[in-house]
N, CA, C and O atoms as CSV, one atom per row, in Angstrom:
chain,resi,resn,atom,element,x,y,z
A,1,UNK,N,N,1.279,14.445,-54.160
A,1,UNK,CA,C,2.222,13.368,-54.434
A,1,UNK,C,C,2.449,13.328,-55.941
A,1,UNK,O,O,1.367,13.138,-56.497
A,2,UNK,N,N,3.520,13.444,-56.863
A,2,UNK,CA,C,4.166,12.880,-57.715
A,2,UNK,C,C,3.568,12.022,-58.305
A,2,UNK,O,O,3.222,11.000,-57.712
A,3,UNK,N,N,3.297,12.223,-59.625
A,3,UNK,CA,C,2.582,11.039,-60.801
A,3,UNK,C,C,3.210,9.488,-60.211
A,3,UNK,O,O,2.508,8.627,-59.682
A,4,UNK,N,N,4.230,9.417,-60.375
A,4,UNK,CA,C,5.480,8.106,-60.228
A,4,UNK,C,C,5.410,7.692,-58.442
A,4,UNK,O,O,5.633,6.554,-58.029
A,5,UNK,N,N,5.150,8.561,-57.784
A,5,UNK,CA,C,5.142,7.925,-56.223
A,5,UNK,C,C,3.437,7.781,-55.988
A,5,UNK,O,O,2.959,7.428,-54.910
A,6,UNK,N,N,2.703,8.085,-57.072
A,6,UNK,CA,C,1.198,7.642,-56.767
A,6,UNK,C,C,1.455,6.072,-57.417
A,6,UNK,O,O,1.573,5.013,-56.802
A,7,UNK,N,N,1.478,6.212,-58.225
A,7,UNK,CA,C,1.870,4.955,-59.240
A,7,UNK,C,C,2.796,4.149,-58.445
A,7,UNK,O,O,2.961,3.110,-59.084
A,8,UNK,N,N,3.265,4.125,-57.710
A,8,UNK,CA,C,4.482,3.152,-57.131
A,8,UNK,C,C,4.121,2.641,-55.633
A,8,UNK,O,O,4.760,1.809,-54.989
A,9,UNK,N,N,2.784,3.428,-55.169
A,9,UNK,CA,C,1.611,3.196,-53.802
A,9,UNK,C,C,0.840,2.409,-54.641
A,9,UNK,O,O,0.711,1.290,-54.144
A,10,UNK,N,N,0.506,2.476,-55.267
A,10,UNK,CA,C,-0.774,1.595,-56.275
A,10,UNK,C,C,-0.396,0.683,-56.410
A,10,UNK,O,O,-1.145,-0.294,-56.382
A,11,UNK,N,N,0.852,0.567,-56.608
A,11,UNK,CA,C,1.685,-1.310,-57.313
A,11,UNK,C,C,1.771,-2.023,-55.993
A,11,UNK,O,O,1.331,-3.135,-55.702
A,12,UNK,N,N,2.451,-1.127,-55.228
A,12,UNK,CA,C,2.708,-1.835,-53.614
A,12,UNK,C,C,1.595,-2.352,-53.186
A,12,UNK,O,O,1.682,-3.473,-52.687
A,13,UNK,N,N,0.224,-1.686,-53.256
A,13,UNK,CA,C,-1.272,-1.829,-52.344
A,13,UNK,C,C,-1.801,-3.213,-53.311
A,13,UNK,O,O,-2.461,-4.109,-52.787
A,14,UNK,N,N,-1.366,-3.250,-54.957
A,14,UNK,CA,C,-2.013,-4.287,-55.670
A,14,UNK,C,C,-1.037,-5.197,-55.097
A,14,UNK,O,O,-1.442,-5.693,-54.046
A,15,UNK,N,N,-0.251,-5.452,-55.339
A,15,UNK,CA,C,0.945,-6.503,-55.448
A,15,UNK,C,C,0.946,-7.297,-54.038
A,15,UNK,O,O,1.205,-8.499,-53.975
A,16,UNK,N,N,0.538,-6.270,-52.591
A,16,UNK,CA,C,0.491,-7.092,-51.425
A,16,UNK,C,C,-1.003,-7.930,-50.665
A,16,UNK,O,O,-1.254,-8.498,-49.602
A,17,UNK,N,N,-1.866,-7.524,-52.172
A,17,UNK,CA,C,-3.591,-7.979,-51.889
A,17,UNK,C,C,-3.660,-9.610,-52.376
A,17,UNK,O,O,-3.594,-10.351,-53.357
A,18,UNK,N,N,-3.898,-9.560,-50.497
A,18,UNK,CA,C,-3.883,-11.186,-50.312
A,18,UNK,C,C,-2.866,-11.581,-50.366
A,18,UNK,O,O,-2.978,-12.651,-50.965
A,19,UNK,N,N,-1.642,-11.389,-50.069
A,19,UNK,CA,C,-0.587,-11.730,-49.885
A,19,UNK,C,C,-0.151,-12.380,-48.228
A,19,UNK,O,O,-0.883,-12.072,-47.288
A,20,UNK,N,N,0.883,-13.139,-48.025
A,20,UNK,CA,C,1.048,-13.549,-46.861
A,20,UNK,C,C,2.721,-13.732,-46.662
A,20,UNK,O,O,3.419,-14.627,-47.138
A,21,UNK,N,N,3.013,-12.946,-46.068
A,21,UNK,CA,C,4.751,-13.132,-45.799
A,21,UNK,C,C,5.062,-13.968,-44.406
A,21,UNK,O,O,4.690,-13.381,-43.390
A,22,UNK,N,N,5.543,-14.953,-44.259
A,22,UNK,CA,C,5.446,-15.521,-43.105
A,22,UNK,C,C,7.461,-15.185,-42.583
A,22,UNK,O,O,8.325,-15.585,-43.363
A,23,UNK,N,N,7.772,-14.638,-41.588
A,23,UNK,CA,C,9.131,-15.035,-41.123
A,23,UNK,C,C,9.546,-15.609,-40.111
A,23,UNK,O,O,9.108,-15.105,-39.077
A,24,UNK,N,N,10.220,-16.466,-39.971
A,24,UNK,CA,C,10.681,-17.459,-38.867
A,24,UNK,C,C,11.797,-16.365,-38.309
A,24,UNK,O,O,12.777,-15.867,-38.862
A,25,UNK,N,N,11.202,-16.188,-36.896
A,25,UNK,CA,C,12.628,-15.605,-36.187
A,25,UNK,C,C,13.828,-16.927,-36.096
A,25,UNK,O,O,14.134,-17.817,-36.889
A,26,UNK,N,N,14.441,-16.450,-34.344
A,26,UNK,CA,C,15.114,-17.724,-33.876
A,26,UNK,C,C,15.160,-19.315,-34.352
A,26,UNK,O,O,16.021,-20.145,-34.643
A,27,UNK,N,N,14.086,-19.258,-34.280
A,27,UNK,CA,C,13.351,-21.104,-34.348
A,27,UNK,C,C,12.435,-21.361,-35.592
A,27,UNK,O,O,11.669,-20.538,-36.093
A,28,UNK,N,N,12.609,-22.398,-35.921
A,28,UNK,CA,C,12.047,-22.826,-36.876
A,28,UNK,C,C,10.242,-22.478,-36.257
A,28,UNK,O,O,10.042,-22.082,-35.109
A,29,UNK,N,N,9.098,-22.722,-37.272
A,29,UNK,CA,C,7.760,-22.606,-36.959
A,29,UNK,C,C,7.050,-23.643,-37.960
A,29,UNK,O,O,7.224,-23.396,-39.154
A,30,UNK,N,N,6.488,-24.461,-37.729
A,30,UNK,CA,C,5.380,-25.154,-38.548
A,30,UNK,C,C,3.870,-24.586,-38.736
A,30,UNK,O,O,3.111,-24.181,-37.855
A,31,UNK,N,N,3.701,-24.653,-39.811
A,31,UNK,CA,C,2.929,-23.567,-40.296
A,31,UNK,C,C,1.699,-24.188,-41.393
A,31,UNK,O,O,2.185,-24.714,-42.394
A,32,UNK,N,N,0.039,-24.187,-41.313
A,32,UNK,CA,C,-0.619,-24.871,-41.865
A,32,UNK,C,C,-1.410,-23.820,-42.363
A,32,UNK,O,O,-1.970,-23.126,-41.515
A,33,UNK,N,N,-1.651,-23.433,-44.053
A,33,UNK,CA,C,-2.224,-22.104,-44.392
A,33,UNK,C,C,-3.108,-22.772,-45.661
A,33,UNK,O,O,-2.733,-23.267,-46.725
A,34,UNK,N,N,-4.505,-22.562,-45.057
A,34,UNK,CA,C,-5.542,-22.753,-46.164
A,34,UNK,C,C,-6.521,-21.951,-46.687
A,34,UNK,O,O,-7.395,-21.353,-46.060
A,35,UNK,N,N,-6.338,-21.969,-47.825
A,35,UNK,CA,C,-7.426,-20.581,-48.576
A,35,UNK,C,C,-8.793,-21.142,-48.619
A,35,UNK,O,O,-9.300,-22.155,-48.136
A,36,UNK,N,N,-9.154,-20.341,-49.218
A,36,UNK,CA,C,-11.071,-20.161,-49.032
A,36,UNK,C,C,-11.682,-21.564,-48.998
A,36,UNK,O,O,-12.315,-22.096,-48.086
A,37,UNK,N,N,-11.244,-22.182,-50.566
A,37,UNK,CA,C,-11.721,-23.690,-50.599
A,37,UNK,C,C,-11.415,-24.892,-49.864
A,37,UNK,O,O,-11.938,-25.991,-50.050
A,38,UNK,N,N,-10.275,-24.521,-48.771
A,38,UNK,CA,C,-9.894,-25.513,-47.815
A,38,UNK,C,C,-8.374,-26.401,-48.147
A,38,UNK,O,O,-7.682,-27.270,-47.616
A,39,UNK,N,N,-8.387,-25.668,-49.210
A,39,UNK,CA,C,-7.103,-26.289,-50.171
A,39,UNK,C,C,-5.629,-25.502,-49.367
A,39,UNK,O,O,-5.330,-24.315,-49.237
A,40,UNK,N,N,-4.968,-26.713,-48.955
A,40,UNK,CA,C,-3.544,-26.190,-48.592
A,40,UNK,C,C,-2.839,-25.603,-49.252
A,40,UNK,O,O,-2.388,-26.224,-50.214
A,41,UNK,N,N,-2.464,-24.351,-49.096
A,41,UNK,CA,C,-1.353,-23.423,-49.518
A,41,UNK,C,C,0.370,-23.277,-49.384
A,41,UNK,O,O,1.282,-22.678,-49.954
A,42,UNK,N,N,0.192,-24.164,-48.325
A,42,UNK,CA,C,1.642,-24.303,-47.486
A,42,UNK,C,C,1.316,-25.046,-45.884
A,42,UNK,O,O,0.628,-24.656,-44.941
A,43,UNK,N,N,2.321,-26.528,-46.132
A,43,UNK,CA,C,1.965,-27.029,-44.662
A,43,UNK,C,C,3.382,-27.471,-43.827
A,43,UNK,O,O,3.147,-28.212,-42.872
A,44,UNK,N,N,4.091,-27.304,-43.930
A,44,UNK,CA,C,5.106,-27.677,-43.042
A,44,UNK,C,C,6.174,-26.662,-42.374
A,44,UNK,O,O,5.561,-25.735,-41.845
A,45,UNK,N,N,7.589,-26.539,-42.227
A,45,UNK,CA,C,8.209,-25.796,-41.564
A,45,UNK,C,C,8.392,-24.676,-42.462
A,45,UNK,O,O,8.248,-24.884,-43.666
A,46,UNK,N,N,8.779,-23.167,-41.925
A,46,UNK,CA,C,9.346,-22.699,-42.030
A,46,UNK,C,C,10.859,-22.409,-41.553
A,46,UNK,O,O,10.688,-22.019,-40.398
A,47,UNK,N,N,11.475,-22.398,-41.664
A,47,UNK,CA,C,12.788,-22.566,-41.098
A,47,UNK,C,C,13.269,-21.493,-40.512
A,47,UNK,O,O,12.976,-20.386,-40.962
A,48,UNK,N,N,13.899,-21.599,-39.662
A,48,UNK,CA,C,14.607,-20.056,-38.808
A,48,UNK,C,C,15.161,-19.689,-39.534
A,48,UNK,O,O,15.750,-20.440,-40.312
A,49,UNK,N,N,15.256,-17.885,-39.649
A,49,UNK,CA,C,15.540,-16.855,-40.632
A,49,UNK,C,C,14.854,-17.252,-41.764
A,49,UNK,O,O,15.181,-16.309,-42.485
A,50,UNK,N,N,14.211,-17.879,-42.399
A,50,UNK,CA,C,13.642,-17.823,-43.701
A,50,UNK,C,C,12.470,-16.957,-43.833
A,50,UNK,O,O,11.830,-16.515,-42.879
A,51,UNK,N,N,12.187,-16.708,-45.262
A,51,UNK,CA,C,10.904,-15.949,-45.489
A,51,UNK,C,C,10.009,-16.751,-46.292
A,51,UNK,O,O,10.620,-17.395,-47.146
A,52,UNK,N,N,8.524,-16.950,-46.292
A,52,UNK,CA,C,7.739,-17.750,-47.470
A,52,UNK,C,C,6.611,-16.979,-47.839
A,52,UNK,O,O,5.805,-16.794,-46.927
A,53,UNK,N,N,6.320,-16.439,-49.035
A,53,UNK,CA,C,5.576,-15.444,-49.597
A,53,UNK,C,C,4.162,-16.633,-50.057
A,53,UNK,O,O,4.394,-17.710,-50.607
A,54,UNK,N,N,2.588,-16.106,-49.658
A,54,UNK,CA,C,1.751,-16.995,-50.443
A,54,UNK,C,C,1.284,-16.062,-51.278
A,54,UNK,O,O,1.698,-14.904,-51.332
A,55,UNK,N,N,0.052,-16.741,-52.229
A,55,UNK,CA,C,-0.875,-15.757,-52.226
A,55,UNK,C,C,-1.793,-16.826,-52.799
A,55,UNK,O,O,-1.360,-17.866,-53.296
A,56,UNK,N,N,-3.100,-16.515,-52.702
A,56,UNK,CA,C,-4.294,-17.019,-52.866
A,56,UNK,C,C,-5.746,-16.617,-53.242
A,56,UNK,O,O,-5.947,-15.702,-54.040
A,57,UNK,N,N,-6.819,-17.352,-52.623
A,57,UNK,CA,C,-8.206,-16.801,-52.177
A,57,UNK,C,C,-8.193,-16.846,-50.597
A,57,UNK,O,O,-8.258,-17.830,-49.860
A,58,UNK,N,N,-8.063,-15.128,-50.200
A,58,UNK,CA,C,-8.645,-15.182,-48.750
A,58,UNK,C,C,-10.008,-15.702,-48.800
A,58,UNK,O,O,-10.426,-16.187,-49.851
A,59,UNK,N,N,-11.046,-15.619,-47.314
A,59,UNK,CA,C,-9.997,-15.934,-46.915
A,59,UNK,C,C,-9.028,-17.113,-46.270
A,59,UNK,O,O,-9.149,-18.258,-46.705
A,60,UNK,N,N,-8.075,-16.823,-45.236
A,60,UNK,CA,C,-7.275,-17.890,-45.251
A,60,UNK,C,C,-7.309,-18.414,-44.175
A,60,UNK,O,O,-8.001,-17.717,-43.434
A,61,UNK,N,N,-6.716,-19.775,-43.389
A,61,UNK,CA,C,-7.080,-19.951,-42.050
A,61,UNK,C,C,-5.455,-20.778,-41.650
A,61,UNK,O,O,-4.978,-21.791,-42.161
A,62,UNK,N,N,-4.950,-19.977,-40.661
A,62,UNK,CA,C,-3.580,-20.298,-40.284
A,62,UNK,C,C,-3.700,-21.127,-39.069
A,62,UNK,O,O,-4.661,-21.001,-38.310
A,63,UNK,N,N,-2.392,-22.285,-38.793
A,63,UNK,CA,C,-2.268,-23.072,-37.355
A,63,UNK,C,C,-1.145,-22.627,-37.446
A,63,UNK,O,O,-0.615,-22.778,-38.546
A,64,UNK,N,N,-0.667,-22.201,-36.797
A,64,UNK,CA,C,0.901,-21.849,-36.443
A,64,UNK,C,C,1.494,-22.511,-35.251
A,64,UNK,O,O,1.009,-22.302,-34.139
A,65,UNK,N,N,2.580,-23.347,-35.429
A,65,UNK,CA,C,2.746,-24.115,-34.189
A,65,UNK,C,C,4.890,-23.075,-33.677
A,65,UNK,O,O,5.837,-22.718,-34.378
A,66,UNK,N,N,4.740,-23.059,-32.902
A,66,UNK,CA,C,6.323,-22.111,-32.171
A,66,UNK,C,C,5.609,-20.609,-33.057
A,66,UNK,O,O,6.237,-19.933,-33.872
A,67,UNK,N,N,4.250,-20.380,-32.644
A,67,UNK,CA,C,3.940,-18.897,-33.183
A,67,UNK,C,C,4.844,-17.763,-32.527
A,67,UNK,O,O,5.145,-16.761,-33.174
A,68,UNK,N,N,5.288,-17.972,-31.142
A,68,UNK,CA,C,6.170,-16.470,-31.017
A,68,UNK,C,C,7.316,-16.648,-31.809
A,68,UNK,O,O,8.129,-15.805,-31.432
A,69,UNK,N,N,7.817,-17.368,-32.777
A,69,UNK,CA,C,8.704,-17.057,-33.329
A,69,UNK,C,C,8.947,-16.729,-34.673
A,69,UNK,O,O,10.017,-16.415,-35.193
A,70,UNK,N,N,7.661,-16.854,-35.252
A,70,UNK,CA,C,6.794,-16.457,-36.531
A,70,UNK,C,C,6.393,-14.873,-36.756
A,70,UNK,O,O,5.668,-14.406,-35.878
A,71,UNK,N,N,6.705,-14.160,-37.626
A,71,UNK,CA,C,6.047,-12.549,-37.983
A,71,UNK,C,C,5.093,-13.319,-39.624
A,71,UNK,O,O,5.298,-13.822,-40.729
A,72,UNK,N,N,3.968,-12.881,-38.620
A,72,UNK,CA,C,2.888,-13.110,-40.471
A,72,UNK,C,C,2.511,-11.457,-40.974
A,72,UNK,O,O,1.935,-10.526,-40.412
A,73,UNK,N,N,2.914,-11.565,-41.819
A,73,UNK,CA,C,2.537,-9.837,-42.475
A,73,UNK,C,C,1.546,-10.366,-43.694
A,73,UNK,O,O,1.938,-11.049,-44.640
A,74,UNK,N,N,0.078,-9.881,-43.469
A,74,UNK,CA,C,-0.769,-10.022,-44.129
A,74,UNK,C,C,-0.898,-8.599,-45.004
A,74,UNK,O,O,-0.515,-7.574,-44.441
A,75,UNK,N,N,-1.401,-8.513,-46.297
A,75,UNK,CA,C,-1.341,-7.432,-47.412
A,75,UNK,C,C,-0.582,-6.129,-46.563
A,75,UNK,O,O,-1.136,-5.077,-46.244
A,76,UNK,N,N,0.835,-6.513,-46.298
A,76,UNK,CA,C,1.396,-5.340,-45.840
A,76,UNK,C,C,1.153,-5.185,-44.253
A,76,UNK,O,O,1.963,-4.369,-43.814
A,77,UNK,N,N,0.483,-5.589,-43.453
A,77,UNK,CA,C,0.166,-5.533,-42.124
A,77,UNK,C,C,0.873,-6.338,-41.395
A,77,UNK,O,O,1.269,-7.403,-41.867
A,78,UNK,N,N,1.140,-5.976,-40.163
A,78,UNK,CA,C,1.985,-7.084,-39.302
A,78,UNK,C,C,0.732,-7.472,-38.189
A,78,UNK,O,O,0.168,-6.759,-37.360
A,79,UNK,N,N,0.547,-8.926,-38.543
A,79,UNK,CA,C,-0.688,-9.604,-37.492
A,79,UNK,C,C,-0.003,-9.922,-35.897
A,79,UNK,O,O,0.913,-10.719,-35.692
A,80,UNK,N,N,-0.674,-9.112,-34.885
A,80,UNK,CA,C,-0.549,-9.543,-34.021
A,80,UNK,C,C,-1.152,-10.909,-33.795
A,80,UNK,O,O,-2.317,-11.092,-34.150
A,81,UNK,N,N,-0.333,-12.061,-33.133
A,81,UNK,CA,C,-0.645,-12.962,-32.998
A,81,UNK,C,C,-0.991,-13.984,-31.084
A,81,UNK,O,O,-1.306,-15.031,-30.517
A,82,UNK,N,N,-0.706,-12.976,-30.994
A,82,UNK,CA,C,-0.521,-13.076,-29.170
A,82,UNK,C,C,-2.482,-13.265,-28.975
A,82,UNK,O,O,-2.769,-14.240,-28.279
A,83,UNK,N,N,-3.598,-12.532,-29.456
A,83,UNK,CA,C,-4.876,-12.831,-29.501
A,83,UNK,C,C,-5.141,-14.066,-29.840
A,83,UNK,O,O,-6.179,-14.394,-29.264
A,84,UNK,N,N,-4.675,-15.031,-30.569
A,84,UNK,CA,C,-4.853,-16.127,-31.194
A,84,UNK,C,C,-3.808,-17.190,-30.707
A,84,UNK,O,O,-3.322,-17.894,-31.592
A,85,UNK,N,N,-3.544,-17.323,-29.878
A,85,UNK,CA,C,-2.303,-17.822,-29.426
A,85,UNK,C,C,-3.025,-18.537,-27.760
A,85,UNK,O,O,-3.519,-18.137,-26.706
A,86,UNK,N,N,-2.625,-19.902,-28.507
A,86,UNK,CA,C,-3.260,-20.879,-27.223
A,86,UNK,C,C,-2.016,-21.576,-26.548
A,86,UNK,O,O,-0.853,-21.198,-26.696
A,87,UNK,N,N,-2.521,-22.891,-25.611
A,87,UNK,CA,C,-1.513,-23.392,-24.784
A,87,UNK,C,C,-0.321,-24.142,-25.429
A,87,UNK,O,O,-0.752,-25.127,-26.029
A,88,UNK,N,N,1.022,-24.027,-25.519
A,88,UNK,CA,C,2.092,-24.747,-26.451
A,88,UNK,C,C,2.400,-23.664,-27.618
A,88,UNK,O,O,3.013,-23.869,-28.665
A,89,UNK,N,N,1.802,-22.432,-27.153
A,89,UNK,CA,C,2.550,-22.268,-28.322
A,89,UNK,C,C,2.128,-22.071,-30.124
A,89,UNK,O,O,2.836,-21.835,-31.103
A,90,UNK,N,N,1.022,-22.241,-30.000
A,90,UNK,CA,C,0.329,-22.689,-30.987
A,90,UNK,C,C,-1.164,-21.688,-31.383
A,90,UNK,O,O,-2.098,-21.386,-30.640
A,91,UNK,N,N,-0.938,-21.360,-32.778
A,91,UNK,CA,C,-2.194,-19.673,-32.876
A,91,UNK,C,C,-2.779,-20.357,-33.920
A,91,UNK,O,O,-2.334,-21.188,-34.712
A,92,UNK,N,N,-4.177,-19.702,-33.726
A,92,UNK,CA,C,-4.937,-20.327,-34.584
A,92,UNK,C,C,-5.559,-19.177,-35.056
A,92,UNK,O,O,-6.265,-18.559,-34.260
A,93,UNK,N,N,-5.385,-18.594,-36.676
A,93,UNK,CA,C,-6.269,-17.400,-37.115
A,93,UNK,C,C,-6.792,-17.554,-38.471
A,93,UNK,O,O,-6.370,-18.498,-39.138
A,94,UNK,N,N,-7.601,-16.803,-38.938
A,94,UNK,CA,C,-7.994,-16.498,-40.088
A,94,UNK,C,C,-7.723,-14.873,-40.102
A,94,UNK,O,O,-7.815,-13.996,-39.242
A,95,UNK,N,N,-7.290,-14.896,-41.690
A,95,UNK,CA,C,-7.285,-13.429,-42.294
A,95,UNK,C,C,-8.005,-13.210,-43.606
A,95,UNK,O,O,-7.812,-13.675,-44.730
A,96,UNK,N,N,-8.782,-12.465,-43.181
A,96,UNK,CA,C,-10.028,-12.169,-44.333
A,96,UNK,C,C,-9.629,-11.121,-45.363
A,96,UNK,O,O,-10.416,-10.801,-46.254
């Protein structure tokens, strides 16, 4: 790999550590995201089509309420959320 495309994997891998991209499909999603110390990061809607970028101290502990309509991409990863996903609708995870 190229001096400049090693260097440009390195920025991407720093830049998305501990990061949290949340996207609202269709429907809006309410969304409760707390880092290590318990301290809220973000607590209310996300709005349909919107995007909300965090970042913090993992790790973090998510309530997601209309979760199938939510994509959480943690440092670059897309979290399946269907494992964490209880009755109404509603996922409950941590990402370390």
């Amino acid at each position: 790999m190229p001096a400049g495309q090693a260097a440009s994997a390195q920025t991407a891998r720093t830049a998305s550590k501990g990061t949290i991209r949340l996207k609202a499909g269709a429907k809006d999603s309410w969304v409760e995201v707390r880092e290590a110390d318990g301290s809220a990061l973000h607590n209310g809607l996300v709005k349909a089509g919107d995007t909300l970028e965090l970042s913090g101290k993992p790790p973090y502990r998510l309530v997601i309420g209309n979760a199938s309509h939510l994509e959480v991409v943690y440092e670059g990863r897309t979290q399946d959320l269907a494992p964490h996903m209880r009755a109404n609708n509603i996922a409950r995870l941590e990402l370390k």
